[in-house]
N, CA, C and O of each residue as an XYZ file, in Angstrom:
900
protein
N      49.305     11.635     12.451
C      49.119     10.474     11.596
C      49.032      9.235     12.460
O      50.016      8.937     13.137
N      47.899      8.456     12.500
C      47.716      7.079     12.836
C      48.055      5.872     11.995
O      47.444      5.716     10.938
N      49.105      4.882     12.425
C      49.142      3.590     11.641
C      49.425      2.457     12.307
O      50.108      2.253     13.310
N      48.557      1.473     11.330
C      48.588      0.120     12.208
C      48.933     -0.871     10.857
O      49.081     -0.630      9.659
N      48.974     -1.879     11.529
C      49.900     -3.113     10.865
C      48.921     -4.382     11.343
O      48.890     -4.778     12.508
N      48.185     -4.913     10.336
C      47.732     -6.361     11.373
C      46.846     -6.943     10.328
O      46.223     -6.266      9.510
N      46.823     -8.813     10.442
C      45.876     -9.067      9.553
C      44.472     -9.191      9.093
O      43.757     -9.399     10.073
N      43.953     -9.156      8.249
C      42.634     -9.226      8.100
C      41.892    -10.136      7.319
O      42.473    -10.683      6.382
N      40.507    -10.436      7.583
C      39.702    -11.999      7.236
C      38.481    -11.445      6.551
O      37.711    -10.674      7.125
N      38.392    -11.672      5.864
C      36.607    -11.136      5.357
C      36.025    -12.469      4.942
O      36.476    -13.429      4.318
N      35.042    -12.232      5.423
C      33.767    -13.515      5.207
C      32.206    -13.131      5.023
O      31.607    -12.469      5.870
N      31.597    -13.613      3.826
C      30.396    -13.001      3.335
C      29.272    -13.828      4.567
O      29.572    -14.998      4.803
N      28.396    -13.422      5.099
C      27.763    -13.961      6.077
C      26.224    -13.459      5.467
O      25.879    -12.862      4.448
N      25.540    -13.997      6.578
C      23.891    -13.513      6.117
C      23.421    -12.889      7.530
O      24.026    -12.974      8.598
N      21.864    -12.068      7.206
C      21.321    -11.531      8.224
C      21.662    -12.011      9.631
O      22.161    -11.435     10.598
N      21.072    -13.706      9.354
C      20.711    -14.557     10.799
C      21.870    -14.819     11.453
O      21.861    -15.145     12.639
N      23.078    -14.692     10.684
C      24.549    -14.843     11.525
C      25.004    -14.171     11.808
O      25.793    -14.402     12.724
N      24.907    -12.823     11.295
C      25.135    -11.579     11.836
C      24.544    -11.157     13.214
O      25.256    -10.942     14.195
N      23.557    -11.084     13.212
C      22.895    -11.278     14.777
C      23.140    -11.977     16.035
O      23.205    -11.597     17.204
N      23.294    -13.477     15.269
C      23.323    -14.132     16.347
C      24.889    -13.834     16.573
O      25.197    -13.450     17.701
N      26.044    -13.992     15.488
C      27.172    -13.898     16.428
C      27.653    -12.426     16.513
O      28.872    -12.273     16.581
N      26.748    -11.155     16.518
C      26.851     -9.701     17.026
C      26.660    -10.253     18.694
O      27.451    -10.004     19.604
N      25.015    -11.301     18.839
C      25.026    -11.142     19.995
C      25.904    -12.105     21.330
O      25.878    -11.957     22.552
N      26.590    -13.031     20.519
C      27.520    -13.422     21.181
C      28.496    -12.744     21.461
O      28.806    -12.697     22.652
N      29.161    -12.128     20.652
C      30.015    -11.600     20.850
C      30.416    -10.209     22.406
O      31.394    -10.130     23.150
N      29.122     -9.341     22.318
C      28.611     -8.405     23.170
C      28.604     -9.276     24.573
O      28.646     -8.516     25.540
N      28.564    -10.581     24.913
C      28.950    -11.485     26.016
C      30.462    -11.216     26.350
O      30.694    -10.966     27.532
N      31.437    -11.229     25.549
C      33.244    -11.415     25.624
C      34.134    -10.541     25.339
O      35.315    -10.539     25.685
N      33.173     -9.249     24.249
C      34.045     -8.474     23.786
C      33.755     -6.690     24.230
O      32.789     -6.735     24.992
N      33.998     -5.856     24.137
C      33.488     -4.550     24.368
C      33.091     -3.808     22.667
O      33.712     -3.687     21.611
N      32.070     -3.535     23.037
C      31.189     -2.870     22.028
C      31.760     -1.656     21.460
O      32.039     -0.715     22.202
N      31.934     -1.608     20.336
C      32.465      0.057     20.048
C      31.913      1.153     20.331
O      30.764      1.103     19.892
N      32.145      2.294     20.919
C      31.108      2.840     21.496
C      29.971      3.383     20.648
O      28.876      3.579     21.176
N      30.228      3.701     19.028
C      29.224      4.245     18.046
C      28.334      3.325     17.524
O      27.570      3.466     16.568
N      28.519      2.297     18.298
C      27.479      1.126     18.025
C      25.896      1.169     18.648
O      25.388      0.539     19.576
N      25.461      1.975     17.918
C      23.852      2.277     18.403
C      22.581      0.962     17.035
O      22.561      1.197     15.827
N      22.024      0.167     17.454
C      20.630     -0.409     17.292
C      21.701     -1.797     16.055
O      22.365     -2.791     16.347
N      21.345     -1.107     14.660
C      21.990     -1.564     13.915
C      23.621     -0.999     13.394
O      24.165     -1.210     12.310
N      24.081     -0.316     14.436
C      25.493      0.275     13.659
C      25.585      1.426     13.669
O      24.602      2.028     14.103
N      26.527      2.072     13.303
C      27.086      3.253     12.644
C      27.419      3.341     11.264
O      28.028      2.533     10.563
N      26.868      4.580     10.945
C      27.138      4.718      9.061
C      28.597      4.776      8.944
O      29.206      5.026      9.984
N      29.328      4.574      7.781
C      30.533      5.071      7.183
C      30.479      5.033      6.066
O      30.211      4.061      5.360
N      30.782      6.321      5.697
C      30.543      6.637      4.171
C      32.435      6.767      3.729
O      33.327      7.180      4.470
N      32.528      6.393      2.678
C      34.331      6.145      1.898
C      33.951      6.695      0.616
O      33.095      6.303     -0.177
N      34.659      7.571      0.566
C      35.250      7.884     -1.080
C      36.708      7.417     -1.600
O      37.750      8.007     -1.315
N      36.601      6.103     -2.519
C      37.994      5.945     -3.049
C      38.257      6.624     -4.179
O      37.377      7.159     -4.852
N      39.922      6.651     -4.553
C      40.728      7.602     -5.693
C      40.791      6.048     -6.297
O      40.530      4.970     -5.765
N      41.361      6.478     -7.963
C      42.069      5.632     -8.243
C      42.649      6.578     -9.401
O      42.512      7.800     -9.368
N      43.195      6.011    -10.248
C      44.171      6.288    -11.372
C      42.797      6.568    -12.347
O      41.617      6.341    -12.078
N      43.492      7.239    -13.771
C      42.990      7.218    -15.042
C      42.232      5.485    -15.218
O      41.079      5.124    -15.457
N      43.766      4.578    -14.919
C      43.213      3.080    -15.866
C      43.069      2.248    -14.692
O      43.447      1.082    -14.567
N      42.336      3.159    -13.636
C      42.316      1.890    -12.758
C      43.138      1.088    -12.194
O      42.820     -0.098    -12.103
N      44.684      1.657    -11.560
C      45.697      0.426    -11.385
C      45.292     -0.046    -10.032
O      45.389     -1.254     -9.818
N      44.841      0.756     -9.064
C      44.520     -0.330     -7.976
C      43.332     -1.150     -8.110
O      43.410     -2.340     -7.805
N      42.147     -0.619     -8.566
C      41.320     -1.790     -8.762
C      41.821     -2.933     -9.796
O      41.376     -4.067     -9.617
N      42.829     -2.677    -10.999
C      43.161     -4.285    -11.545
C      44.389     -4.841    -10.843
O      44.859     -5.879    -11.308
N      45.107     -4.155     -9.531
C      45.904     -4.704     -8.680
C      45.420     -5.899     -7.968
O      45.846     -7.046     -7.829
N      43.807     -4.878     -7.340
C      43.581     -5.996     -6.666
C      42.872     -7.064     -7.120
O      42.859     -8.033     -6.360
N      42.076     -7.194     -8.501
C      41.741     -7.919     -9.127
C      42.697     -9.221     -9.841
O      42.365    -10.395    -10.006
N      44.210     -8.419    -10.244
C      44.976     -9.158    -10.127
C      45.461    -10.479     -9.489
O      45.770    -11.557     -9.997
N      45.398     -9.710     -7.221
C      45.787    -10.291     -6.790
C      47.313    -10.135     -6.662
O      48.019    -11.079     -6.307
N      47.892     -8.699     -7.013
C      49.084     -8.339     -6.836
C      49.723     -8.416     -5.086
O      49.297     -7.718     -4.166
N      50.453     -9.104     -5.020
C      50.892     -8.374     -3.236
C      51.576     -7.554     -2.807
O      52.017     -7.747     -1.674
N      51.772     -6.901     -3.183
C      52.101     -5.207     -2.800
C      51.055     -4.452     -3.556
O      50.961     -4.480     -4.783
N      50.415     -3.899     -2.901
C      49.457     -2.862     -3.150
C      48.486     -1.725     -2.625
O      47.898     -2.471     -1.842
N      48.022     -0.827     -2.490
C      47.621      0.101     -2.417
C      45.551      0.277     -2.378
O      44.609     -0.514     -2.429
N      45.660      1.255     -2.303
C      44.022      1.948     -1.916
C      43.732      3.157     -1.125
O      43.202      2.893     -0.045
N      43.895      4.187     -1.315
C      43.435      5.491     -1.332
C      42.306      6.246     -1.314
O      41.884      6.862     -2.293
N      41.557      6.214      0.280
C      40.100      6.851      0.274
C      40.302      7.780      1.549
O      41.189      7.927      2.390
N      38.806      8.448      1.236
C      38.464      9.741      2.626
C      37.141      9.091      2.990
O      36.338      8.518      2.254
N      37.097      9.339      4.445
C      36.382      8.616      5.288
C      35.429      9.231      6.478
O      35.898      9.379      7.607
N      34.275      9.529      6.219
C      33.537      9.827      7.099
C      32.895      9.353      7.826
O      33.222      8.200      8.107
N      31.745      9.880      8.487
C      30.608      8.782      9.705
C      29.106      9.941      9.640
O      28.341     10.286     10.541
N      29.147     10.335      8.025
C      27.915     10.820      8.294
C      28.260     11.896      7.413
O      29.456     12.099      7.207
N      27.055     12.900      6.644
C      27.112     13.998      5.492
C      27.609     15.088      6.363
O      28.454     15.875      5.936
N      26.895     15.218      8.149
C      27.094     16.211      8.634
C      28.775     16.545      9.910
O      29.226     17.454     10.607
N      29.195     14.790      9.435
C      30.581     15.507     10.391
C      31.597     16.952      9.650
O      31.619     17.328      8.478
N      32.299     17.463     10.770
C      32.714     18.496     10.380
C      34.448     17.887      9.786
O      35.323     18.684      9.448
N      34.630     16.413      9.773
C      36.127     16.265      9.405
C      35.774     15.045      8.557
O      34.619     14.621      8.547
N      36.889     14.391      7.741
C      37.175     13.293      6.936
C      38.307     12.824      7.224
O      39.224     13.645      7.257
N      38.594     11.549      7.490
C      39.930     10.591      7.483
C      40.764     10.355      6.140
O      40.161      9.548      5.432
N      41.349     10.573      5.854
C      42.275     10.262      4.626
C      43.088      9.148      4.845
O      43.979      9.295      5.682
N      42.981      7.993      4.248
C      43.447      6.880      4.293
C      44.087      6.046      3.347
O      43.571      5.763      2.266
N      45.482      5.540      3.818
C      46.158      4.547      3.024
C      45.876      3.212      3.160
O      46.201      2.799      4.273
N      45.362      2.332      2.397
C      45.736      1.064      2.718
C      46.367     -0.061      2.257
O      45.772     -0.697      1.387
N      47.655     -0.539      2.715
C      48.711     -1.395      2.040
C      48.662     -2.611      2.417
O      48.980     -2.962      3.553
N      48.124     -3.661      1.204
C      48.816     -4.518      0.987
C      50.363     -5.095      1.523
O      51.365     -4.498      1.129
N      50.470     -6.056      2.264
C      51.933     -6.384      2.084
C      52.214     -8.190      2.339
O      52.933     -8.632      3.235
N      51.695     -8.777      1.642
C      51.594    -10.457      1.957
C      50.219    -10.101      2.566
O      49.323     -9.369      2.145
N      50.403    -11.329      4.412
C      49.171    -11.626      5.110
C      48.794    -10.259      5.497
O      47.675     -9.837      5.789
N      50.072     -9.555      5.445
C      49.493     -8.352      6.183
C      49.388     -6.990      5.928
O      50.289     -6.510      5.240
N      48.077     -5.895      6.505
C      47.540     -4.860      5.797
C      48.054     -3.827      6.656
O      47.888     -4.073      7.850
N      48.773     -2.471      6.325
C      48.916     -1.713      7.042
C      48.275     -0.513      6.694
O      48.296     -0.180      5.509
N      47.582      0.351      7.707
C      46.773      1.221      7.416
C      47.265      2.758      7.829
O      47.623      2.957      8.990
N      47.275      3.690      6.991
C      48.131      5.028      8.010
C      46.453      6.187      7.572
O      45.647      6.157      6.642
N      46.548      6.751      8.372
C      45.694      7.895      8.001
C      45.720      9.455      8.834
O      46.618      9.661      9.651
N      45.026     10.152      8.649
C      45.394     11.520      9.013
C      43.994     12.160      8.889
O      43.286     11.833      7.936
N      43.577     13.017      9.763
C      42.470     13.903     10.064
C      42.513     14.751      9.135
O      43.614     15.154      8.760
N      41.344     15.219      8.550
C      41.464     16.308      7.389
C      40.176     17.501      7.906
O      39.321     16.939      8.590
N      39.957     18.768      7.725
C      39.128     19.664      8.001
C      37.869     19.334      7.151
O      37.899     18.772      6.056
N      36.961     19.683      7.686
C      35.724     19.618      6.047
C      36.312     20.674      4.837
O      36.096     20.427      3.650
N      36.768     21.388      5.096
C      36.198     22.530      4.133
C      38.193     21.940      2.853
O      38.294     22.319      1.686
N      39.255     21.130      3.509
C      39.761     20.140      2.909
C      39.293     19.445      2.484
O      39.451     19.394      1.265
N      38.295     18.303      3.182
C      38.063     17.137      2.681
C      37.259     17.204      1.276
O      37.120     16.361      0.389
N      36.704     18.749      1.438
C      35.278     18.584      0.451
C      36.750     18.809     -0.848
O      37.016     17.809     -1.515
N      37.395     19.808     -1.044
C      38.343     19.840     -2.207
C      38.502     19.023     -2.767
O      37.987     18.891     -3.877
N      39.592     17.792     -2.008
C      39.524     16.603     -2.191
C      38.445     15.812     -2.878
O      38.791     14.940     -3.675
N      37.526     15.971     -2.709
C      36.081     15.104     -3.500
C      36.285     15.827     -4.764
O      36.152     15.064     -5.721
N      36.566     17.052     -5.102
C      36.626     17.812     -6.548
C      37.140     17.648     -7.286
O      37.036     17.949     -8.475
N      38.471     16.625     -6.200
C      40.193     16.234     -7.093
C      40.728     16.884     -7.122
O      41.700     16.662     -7.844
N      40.690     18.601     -6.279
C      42.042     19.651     -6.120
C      42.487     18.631     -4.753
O      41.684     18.115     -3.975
N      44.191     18.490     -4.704
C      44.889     17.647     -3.659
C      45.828     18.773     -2.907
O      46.629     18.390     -2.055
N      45.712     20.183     -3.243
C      46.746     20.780     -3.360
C      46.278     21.259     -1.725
O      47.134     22.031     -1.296
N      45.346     21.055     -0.871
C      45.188     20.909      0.222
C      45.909     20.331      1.241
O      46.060     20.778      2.378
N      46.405     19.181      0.713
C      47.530     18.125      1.748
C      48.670     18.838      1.544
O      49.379     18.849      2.550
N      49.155     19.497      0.523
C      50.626     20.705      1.018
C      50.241     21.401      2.023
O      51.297     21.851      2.468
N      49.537     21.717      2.563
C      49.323     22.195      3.642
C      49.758     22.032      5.099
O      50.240     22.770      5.958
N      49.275     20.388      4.987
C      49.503     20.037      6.413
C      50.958     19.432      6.627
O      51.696     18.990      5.746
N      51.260     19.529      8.285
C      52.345     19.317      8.352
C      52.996     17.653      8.518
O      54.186     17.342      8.562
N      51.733     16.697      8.594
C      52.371     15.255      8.330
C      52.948     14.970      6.733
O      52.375     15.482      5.771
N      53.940     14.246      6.603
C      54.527     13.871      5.845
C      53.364     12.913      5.078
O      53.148     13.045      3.874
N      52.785     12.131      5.747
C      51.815     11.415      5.125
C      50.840     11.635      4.239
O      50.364     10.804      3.466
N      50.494     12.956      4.375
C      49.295     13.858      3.969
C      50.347     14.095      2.371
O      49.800     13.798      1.310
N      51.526     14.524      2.348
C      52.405     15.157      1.297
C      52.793     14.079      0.300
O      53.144     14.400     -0.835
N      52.736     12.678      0.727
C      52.658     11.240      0.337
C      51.872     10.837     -0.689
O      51.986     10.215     -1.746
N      51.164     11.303     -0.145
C      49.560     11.177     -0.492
C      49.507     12.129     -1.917
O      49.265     11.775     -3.071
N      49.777     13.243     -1.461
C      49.549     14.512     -2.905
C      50.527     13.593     -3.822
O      50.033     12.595     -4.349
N      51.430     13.793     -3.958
C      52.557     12.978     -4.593
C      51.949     11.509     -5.367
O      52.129     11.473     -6.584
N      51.467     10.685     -4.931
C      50.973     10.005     -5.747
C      50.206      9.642     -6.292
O      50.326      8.662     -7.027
N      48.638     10.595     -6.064
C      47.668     11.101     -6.229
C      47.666     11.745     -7.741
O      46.912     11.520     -8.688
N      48.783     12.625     -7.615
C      49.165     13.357     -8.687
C      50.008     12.896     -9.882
O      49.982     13.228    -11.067
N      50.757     12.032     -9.205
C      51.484     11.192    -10.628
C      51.606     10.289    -10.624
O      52.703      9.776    -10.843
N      49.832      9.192    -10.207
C      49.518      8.888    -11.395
C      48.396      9.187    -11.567
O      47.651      8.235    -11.333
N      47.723     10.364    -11.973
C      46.539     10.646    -12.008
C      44.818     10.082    -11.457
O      43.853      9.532    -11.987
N      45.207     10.651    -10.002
C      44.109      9.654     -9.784
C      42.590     10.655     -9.095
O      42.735     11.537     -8.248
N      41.688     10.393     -9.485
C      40.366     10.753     -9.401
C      39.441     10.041     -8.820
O      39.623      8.827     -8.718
N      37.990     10.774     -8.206
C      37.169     10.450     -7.023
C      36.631      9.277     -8.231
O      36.514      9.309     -9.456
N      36.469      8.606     -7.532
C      35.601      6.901     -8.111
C      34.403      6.535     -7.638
O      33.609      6.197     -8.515
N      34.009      6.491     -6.512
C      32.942      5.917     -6.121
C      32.995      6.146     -5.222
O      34.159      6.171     -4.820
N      31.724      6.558     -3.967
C      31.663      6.464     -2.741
C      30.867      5.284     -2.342
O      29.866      4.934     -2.968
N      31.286      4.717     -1.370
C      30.386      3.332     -0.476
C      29.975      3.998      0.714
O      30.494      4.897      1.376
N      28.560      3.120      0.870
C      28.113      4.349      2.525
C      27.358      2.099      2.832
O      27.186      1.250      1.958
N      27.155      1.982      4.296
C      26.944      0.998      4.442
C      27.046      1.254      6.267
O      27.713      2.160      6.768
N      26.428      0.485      6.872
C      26.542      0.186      8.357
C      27.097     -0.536      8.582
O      27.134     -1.582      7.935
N      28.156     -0.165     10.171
C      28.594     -0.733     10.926
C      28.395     -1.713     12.055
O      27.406     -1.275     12.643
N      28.827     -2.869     12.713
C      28.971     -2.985     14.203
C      29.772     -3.705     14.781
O      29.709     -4.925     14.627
N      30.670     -3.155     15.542
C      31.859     -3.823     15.956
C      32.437     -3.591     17.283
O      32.199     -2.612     17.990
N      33.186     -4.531     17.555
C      33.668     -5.332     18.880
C      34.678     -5.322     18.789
O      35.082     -5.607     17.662
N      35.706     -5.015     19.820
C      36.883     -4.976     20.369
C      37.383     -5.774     21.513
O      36.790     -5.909     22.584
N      38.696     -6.368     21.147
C      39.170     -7.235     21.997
C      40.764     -6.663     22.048
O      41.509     -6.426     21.097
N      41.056     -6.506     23.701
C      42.544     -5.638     24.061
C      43.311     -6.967     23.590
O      44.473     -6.671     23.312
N      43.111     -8.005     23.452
C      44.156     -8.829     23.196
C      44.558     -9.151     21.224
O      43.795     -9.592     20.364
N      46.068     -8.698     21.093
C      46.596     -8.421     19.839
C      45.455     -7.814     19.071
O      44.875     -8.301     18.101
N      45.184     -6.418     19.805
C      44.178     -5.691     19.394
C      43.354     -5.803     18.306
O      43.299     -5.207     17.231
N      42.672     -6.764     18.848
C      41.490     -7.975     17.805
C      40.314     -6.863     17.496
O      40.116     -6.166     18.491
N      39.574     -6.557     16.495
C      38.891     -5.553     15.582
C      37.741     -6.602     14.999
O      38.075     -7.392     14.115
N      36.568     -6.597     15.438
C      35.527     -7.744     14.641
C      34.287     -6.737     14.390
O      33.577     -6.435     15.350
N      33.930     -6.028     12.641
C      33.062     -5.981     12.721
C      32.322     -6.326     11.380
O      32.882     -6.942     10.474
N      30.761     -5.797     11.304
C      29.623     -6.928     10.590
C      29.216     -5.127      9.518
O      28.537     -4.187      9.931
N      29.898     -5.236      8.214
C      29.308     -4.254      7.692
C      27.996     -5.035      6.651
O      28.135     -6.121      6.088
N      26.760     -4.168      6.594
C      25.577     -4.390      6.296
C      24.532     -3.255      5.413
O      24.547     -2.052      5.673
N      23.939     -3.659      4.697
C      23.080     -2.606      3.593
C      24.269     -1.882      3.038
O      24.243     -0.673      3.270
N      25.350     -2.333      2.336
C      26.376     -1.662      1.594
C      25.596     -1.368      0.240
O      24.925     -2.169     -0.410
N      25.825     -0.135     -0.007
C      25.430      0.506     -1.138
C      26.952      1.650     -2.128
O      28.018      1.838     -1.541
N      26.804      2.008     -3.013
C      27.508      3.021     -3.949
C      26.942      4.125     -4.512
O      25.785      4.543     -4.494
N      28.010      4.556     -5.050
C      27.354      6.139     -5.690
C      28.820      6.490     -6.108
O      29.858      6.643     -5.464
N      28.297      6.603     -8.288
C      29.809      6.672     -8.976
C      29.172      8.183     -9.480
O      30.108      8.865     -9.899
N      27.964      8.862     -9.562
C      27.532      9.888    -10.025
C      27.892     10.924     -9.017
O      28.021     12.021     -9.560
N      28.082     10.945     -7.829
C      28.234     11.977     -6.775
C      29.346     11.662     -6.422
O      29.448     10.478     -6.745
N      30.416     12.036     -5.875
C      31.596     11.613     -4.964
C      31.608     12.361     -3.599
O      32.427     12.188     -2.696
N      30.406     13.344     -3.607
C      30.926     14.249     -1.986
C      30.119     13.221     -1.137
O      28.989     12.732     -1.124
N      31.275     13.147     -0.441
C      30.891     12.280      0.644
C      30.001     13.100      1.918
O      29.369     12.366      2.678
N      29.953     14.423      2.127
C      28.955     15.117      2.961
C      27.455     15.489      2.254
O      26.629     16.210      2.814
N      27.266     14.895      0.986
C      26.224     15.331      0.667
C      25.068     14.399      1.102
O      25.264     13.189      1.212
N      23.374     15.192      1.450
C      22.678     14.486      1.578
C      21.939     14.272      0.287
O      20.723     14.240      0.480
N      22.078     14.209     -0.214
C      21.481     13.495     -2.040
C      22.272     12.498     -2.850
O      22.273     12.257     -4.057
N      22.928     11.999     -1.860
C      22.978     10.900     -2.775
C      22.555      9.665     -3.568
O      22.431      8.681     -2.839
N      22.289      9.436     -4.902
C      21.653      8.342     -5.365
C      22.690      6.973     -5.302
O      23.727      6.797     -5.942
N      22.243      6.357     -4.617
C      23.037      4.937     -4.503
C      22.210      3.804     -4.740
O      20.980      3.763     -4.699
N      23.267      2.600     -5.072
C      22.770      1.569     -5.951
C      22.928      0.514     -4.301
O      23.058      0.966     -3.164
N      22.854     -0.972     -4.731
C      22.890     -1.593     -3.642
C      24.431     -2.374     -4.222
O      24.710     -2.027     -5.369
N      25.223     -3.152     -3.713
C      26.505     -3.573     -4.147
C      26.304     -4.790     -3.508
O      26.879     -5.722     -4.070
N      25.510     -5.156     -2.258
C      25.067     -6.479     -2.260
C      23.714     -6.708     -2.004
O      22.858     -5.836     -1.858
N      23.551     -7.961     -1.955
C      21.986     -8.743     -1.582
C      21.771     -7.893     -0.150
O      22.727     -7.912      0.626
N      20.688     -7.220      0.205
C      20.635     -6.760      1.599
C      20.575     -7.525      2.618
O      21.113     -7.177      3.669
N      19.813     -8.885      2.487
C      20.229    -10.163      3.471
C      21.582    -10.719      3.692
O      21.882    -11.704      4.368
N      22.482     -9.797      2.899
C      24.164    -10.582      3.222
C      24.673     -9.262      4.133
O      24.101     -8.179      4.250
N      25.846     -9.677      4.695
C      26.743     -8.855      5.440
C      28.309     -9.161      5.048
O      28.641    -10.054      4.268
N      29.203     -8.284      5.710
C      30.788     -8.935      5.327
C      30.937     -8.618      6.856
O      30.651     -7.608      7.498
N      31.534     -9.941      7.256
C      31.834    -10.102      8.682
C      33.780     -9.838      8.404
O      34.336    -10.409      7.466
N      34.448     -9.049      9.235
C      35.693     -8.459      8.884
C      36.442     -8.982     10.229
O      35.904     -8.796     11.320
N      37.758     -9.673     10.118
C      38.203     -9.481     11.558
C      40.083     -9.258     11.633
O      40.978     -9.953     11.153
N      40.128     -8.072     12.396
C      41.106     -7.701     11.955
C      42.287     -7.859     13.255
O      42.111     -7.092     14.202
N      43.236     -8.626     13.319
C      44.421     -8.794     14.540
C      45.678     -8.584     14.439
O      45.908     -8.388     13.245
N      46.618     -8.518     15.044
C      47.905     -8.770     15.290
C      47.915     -9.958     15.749
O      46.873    -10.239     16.341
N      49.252    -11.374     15.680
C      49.283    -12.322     16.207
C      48.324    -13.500     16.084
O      47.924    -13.766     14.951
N      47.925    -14.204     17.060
C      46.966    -15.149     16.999
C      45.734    -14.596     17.627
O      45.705    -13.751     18.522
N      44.247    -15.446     16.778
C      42.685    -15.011     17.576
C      43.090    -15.649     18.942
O      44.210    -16.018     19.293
N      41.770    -15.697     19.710
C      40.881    -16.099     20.617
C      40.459    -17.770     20.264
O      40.594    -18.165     19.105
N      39.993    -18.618     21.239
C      39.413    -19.675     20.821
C      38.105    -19.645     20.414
O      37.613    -20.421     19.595
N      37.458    -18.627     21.062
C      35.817    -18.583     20.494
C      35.577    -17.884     18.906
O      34.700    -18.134     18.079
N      36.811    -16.842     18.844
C      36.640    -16.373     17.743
C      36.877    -17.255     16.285
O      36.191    -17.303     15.264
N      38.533    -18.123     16.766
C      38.465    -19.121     15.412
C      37.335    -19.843     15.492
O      36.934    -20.048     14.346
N      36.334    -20.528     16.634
C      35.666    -21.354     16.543
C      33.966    -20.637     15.524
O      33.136    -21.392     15.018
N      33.864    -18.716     15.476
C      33.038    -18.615     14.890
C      33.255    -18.451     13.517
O      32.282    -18.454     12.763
N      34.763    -18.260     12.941
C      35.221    -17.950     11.610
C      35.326    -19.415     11.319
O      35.228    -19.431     10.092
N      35.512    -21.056     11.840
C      35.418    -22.147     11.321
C      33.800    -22.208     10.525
O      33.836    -22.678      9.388
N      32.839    -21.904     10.884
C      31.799    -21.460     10.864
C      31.546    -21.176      9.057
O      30.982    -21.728      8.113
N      32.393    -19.916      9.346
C      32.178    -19.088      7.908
C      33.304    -19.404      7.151
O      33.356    -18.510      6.306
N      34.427    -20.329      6.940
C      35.232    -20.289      6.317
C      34.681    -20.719      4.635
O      35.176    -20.258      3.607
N      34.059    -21.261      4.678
C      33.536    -21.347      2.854
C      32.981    -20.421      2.410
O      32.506    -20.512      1.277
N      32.860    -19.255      3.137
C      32.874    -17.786      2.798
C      33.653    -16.767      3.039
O      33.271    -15.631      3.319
N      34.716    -17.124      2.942
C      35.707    -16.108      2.724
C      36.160    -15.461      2.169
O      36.891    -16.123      1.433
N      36.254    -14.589      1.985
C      36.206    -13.003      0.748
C      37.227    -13.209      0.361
O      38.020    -13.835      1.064
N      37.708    -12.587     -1.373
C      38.986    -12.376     -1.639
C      38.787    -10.817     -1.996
O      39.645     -9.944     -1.863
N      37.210    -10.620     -2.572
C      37.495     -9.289     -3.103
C      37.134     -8.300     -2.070
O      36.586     -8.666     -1.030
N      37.425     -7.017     -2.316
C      37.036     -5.707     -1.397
C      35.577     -5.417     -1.542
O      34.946     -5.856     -2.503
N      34.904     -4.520     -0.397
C      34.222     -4.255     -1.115
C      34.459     -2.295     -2.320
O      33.504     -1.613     -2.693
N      35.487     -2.071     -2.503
C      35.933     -1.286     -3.646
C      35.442     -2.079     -4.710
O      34.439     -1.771     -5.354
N      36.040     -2.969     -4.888
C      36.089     -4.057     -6.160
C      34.641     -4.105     -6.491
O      34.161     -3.644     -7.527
N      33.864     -4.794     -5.383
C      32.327     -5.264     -5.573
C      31.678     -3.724     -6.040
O      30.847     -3.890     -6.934
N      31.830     -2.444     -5.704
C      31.290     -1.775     -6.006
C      31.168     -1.081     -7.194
O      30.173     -0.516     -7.647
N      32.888     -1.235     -7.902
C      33.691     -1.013     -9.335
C      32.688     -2.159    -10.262
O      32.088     -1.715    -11.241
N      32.589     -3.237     -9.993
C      32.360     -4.069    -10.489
C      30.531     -4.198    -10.919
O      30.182     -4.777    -11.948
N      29.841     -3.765    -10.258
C      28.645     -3.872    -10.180
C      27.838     -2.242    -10.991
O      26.614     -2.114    -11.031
């Protein structure tokens, strides 16, 4: 089980800023290595409840809260990430755990009885509240990546782009999926995620975008649309 603790910024940006500060950035920061032309895919399947409690959590604006998805990088990888993500004030903590395909795909069906299996506690966490409070595959988001890394308070900056959905399919390895678009394709969500304090160049490119600063996910935008 992997978990991290640190805050995060979302800001709606457009094509031409995406570029230009991708290509600044590639000057100061180290490139992720799956960062090929325009990005890397990641496709997410989130759970939620019968009535929806994390999407009207976060619609709410509750601060303690939750979000529950499996996480791939493509129809044909052979594994899925299973992921928590918590709310807690400024700050988001994330735990997750490696899952097999021939798990992950169950999971898309809504049998959970897969995570008794494994031996992290996290995975057993997971079944447990999955199960009471009834929660089921919702939507998958598939959208491109590109992002930059900085060793200092292990700073996380990346530019997701062509975000799309799909509430009719939930397997996240399938290649047929029909998906809708969830934003304008000329926009992006520029994400930046730290421990501690930025960089000076970095606050100086988020001064930039601050009258675009996200409140919602894109879960929400995709529920919503």
């Amino acid at each position: 089980m992997n978990e991290v603790l640190r805050q995060e910024k979302k800001f709606l940006i457009d094509q031409v800023q995406l570029y230009r500060y991708s290509r600044g950035l590639a000057q100061f920061l180290t490139e992720d290595p799956h960062n090929k032309g325009d990005g890397y895919p990641i496709r997410s399947l989130y759970f939620d409840s019968l009535d929806d409690r994390d999407l009207q959590e976060k619609l709410d604006g509750v601060e303690l809260r939750r979000k529950i998805r499996l996480r791939n990088y493509g129809p044909d990888n052979d594994f899925a990430m299973l992921e928590m993500k918590q709310k807690q004030g400024p700050m988001q903590k994330k735990r997750s755990a490696r899952l097999p395909r021939e798990d992950a795909l169950r999971l898309t069906q809504g049998d959970y009885t897969p995570l008794l299996s494994h031996p992290e506690p996290f995975a057993q966490e997971c079944y447990a509240v999955m199960c009471t409070h009834c929660y089921r595959p919702r939507v998958v988001i598939e959208y491109q990546r590109i992002a930059f890394i900085a060793k200092e308070n292990k700073i996380r900056i990346t530019f997701d782009h062509h975000i799309t959905a799909s509430e009719s399919n939930c397997n996240i390895f399938s290649h047929d999926l029909i998906q809708h678009p969830v934003l304008n394709p000329v926009l992006a969500v520029l994400e930046v995620k730290y421990n501690g304090f930025l960089l000076s160049y970095i606050k100086d490119m988020l001064r930039e975008c601050d009258s675009s600063e996200l409140s919602v996910s894109k879960y929400a935008l995709s529920r919503s649309t």
